[in-house]
N, C-alpha and C positions, 0 to 999 in steps of 0.2 A: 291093906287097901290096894285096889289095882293102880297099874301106872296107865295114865293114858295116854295110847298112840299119836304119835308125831304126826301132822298135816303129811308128811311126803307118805306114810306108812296109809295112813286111809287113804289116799288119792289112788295110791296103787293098788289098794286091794281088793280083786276081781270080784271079791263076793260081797262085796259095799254097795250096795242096788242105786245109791245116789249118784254114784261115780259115771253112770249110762246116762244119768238127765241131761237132757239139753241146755244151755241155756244161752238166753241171746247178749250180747254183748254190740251194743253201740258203739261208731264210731262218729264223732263229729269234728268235723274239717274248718269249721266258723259258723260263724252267726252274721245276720243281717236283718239292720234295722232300717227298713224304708219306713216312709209316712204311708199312708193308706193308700191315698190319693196318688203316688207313685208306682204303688203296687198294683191297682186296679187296672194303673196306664200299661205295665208289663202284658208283652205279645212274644208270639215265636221269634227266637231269636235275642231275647231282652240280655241284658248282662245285667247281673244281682250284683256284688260288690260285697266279697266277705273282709272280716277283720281278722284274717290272719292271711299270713303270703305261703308260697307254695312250698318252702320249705322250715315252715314253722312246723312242731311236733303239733299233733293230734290227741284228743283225748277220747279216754275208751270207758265205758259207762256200760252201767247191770242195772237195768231201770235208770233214777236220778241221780246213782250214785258212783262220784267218779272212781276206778278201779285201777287206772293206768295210764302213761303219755308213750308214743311212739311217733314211727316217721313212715309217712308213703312209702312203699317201690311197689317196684315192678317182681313181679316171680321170674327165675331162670329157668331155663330147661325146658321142660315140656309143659310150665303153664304158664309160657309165655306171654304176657299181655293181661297174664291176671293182680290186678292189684293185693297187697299185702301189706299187714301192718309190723313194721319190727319194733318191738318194747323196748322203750330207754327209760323207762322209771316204772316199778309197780310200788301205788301206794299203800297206805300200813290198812292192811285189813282186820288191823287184831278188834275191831269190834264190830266185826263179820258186815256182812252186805248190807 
Protein backbone atom coordinates (compact mmCIF):
# COMPACT_ATOMS: atom_id res chain seq x y z
CA UNK A 1 0.00 0.00 0.00
CA UNK A 2 1.39 3.43 -0.83
CA UNK A 3 2.30 5.98 1.85
CA UNK A 4 0.66 9.12 1.59
CA UNK A 5 2.53 12.38 1.17
CA UNK A 6 2.98 14.88 3.98
CA UNK A 7 0.85 18.35 3.62
CA UNK A 8 4.46 20.28 3.36
CA UNK A 9 5.34 17.59 0.39
CA UNK A 10 1.91 18.49 -1.67
CA UNK A 11 2.02 22.08 -0.88
CA UNK A 12 5.29 22.15 -2.69
CA UNK A 13 4.80 20.11 -5.39
CA UNK A 14 4.85 22.13 -8.67
CA UNK A 15 2.88 19.63 -10.51
CA UNK A 16 -0.18 19.61 -7.84
CA UNK A 17 -2.37 21.91 -10.26
CA UNK A 18 -4.23 22.83 -6.72
CA UNK A 19 -1.36 24.38 -5.33
CA UNK A 20 -1.81 27.71 -8.39
CA UNK A 21 -5.65 28.20 -6.98
CA UNK A 22 -6.30 31.10 -5.42
CA UNK A 23 -8.08 31.37 -2.50
CA UNK A 24 -9.51 34.32 -0.51
CA UNK A 25 -8.89 34.53 2.94
CA UNK A 26 -10.86 37.10 5.29
CA UNK A 27 -9.78 39.23 7.67
CA UNK A 28 -11.89 40.57 10.43
CA UNK A 29 -10.78 43.40 12.67
CA UNK A 30 -14.41 43.42 14.90
CA UNK A 31 -17.80 43.52 14.72
CA UNK A 32 -20.52 46.12 15.38
CA UNK A 33 -23.90 45.93 16.69
CA UNK A 34 -25.85 49.21 16.35
CA UNK A 35 -29.65 49.36 16.46
CA UNK A 36 -31.12 50.16 13.17
CA UNK A 37 -32.35 53.40 13.94
CA UNK A 38 -28.52 54.37 14.63
CA UNK A 39 -27.43 53.08 11.71
CA UNK A 40 -29.77 54.71 9.27
CA UNK A 41 -28.75 58.08 11.31
CA UNK A 42 -24.83 57.11 10.23
CA UNK A 43 -23.55 60.07 7.60
CA UNK A 44 -19.99 60.84 6.31
CA UNK A 45 -17.73 60.97 8.89
CA UNK A 46 -19.86 58.67 11.51
CA UNK A 47 -17.63 56.75 14.02
CA UNK A 48 -18.98 52.77 14.04
CA UNK A 49 -17.63 51.51 17.47
CA UNK A 50 -15.94 47.90 17.08
CA UNK A 51 -15.54 45.27 19.99
CA UNK A 52 -12.27 44.86 19.84
CA UNK A 53 -9.18 47.71 20.41
CA UNK A 54 -6.41 48.23 18.04
CA UNK A 55 -4.23 45.88 19.47
CA UNK A 56 -6.28 43.08 20.03
CA UNK A 57 -5.38 39.92 17.42
CA UNK A 58 -7.44 39.52 14.35
CA UNK A 59 -9.00 36.53 13.00
CA UNK A 60 -8.52 35.13 9.56
CA UNK A 61 -11.50 33.06 7.83
CA UNK A 62 -11.91 30.83 4.24
CA UNK A 63 -15.53 31.42 3.92
CA UNK A 64 -17.19 30.91 7.80
CA UNK A 65 -14.62 29.22 8.77
CA UNK A 66 -12.04 30.36 11.15
CA UNK A 67 -8.41 29.42 9.82
CA UNK A 68 -6.01 31.60 12.04
CA UNK A 69 -5.48 34.86 14.64
CA UNK A 70 -2.77 37.38 14.10
CA UNK A 71 -1.95 41.04 14.65
CA UNK A 72 -1.90 44.33 12.37
CA UNK A 73 1.39 46.04 10.92
CA UNK A 74 2.70 47.96 8.97
CA UNK A 75 5.21 46.19 5.84
CA UNK A 76 8.92 47.61 5.90
CA UNK A 77 10.89 48.36 3.05
CA UNK A 78 9.39 49.15 -0.03
CA UNK A 79 5.77 48.40 0.99
CA UNK A 80 5.73 50.87 3.17
CA UNK A 81 2.22 51.74 4.28
CA UNK A 82 0.93 48.46 3.34
CA UNK A 83 -0.88 46.76 5.83
CA UNK A 84 -0.11 42.97 6.73
CA UNK A 85 -1.23 40.30 8.95
CA UNK A 86 1.56 38.33 11.06
CA UNK A 87 0.08 34.68 12.28
CA UNK A 88 0.13 34.02 16.15
CA UNK A 89 -1.95 31.04 16.23
CA UNK A 90 -2.95 28.58 13.09
CA UNK A 91 -5.90 26.51 14.11
CA UNK A 92 -6.28 22.64 13.82
CA UNK A 93 -7.34 22.05 10.24
CA UNK A 94 -7.14 18.39 10.62
CA UNK A 95 -10.78 18.18 9.35
CA UNK A 96 -10.03 20.41 6.39
CA UNK A 97 -11.92 23.69 5.56
Amino acid sequence: MAETPSKKTLASDAHNPFTAVPIEITVSVGQARPLVRDLVMLGSNAVLTLDKRVDDPVDLFVGDKLIARGTLEEADGDEEGQLVVRLTEILDLGAGL
